[in-house]
VOGU-3710 file (C-alpha; in Angstrom, 3 decimals, decimal comma):
1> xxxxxxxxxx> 0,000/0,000/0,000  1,257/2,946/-0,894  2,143/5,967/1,692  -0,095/8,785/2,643  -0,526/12,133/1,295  -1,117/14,995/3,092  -3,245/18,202/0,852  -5,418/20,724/1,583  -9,478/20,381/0,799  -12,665/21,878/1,135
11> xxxxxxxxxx> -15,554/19,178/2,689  -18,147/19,606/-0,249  -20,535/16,944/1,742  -20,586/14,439/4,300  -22,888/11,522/4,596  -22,926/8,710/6,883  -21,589/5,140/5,307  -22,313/2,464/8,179  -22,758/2,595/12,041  -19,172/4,423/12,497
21> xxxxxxxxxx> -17,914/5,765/9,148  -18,483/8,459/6,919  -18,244/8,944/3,648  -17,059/13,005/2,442  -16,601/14,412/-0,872  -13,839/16,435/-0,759  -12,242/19,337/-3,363  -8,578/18,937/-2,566  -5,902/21,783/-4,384  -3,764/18,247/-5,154
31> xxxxxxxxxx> -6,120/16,329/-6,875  -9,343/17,863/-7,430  -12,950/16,394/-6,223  -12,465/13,160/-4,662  -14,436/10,717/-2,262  -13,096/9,715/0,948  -14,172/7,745/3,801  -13,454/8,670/7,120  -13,429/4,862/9,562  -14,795/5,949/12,877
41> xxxxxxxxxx> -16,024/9,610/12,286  -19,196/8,877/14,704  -17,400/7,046/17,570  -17,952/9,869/20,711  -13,755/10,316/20,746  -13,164/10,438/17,229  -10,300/12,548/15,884  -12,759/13,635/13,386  -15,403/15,676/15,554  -15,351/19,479/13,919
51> xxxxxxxxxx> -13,378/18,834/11,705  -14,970/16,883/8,573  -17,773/19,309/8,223  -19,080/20,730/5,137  -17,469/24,187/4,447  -14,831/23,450/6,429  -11,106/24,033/4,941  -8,945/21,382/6,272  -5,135/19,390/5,937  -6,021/16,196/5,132
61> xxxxxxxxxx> -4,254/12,841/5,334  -5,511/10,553/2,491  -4,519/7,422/1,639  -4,993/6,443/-2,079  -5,253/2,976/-3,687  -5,098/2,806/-7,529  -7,890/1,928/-9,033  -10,146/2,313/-6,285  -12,748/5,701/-6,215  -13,206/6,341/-2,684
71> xxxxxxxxxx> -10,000/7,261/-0,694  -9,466/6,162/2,914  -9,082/9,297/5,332  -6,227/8,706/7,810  -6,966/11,993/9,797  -8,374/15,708/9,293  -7,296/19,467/10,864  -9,484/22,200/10,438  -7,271/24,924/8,976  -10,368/27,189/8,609
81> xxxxxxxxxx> -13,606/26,335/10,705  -17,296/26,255/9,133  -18,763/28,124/11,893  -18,261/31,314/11,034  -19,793/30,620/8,120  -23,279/30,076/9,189  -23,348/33,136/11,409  -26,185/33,994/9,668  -28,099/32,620/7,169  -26,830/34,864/4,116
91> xxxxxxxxxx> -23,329/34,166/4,640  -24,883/30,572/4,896  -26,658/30,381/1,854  -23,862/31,655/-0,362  -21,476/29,043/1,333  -23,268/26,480/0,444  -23,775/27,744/-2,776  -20,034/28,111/-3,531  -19,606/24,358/-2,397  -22,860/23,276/-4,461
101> xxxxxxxxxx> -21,084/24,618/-7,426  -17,913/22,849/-6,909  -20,008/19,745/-5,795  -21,404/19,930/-9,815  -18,939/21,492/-11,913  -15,672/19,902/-10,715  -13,678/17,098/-11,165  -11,284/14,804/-10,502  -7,921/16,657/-11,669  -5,665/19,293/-10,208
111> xxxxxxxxxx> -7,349/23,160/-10,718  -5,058/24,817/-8,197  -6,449/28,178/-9,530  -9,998/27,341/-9,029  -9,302/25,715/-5,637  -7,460/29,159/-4,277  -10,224/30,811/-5,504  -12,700/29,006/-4,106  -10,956/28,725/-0,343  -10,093/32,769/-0,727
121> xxxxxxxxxx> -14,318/32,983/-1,342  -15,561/30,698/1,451  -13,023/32,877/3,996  -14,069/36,068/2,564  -17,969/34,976/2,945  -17,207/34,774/6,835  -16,130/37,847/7,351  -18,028/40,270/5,047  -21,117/42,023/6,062  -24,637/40,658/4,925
131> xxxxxxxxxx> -24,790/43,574/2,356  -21,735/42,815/0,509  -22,069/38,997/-0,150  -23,966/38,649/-3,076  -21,175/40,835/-4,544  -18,554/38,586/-3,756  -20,662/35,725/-4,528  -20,838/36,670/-8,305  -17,517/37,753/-8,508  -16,770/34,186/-7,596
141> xxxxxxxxxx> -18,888/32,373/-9,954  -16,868/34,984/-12,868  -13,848/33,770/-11,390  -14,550/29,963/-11,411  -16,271/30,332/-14,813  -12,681/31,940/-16,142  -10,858/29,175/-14,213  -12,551/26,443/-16,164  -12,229/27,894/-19,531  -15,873/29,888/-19,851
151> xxxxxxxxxx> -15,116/34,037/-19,531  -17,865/35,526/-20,579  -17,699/39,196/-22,317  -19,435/41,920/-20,233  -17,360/44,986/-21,391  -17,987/44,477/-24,796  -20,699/44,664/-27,171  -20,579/40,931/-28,612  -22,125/41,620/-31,914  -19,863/44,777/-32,691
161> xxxxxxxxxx> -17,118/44,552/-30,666  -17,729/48,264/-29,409  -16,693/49,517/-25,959  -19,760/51,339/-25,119  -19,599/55,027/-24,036  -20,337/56,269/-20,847  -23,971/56,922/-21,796  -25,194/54,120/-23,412  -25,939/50,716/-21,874  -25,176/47,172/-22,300
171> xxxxxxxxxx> -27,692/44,423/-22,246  -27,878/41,163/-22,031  -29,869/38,918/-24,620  -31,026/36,339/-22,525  -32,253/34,684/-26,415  -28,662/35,280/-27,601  -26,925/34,400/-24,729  -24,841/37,907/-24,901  -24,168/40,927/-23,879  -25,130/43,444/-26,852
181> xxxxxxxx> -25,322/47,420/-26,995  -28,625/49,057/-27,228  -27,272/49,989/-31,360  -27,125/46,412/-32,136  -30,325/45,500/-30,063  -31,965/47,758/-32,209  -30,956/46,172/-35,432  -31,913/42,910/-34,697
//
C-alpha cells in the first residue's frame, strides 16, 4: 500500500456510510474532487469531531489505492472552521452555494487556480457584512467560470465589438446568450 498524502481540501458533503464511518466528498488543491471515507467519524472520541464538516477548509491525510474511487481518510485538521460561516443565514446560503457549485462542476484533476479561488471565497464569505455577499458571490462564480475555460464578455458589445460610451448601456440577450449594446439591439 502505498504511503499517505497529506493536501489541503474543502468538505463539499458528508454523509454517513455504516454505524461508524463516513463517507465526504472532498475538493482537494492536489487532486481535485475526490471521495473519501473517514473509519470511525461517529465514535464519541473520534479525531474527526469538527473537523470533517461541510465548508470546512482542512489538511487532510488521504490514503490512495489505484484503481479504487473512494479514498481512505487517515486523519483531518481544520485549517479554517465552518462556523463562522453560518453566522447567519446569508453568509450561509452563499457558502453552500459556492460548495454546491464545486459539488457539480468539478472534477477529478488538479485546478489549483480554481481551488485558491474558491478557499479565498468561502473565507471572505465569513467575514463580510450581509450587504456585501452577493457581490462577492458573483464575482466568484466569474472567477470559477474563467478558471474552467468559460469568460464571458461583459465589457464588450458581442455583436460589434464596441466599448460602449459612458452613456449608453449594455444588455444582455437572454435569447442570444450575450451581452449586446442598445445599437445592435436595435438592429436585430
Amino acid at each position: 500500500m502505498p504511503g499517505p498524502d497529506v493536501t489541503e481540501a474543502i468538505c463539499l458533503t458528508v454523509q454517513k456510510f455504516s454505524e461508524t464511518s463516513k463517507i465526504a466528498v472532498l475538493y482537494t488543491r492536489a487532486w481535485g474532487r475526490v471521495s473519501v471515507i473517514a473509519k470511525g467519524a461517529f465514535r464519541p472520541k473520534s479525531q474527526f469531531w469538527g473537523h470533517l464538516e461541510p465548508l470546512s477548509i482542512s489538511e487532510c491525510v488521504v490514503y490512495k489505492k489505484p484503481k479504487e474511487q473512494i479514498y481512505l481518510l487517515s486523519s483531518c485538521r481544520a485549517l479554517v472552521p465552518w462556523v463562522p460561516l453560518t453566522a447567519s443565514l446569508q453568509q450561509a446560503g452563499y457558502a453552500f452555494a459556492v460548495s454546491e457549485f464545486l459539488y457539480r462542476f468539478s472534477y477529478e484533476e488538479r485546478d489549483p487556480d480554481q481551488y485558491d479561488l474558491s478557499r479565498a471565497a468561502l473565507v471572505s464569505l465569513a467575514h463580510l457584512p450581509d450587504g456585501a455577499l452577493a457581490r462577492q458571490y458573483w464575482g466568484y462564480l466569474l472567477g470559477a467560470l474563467d478558471c474552467m475555460g468559460f469568460r464571458p464578455e461583459l465589457e464588450r458589445c458581442t455583436s460589434c465589438r464596441r466599448l460602449p460610451s459612458s452613456d449608453q448601456v449594455v444588455v444582455f440577450d437572454a435569447a442570444a446568450g450575450r451581452v449586446i449594446c442598445r445599437d445592435c439591439r436595435e438592429t436585430r
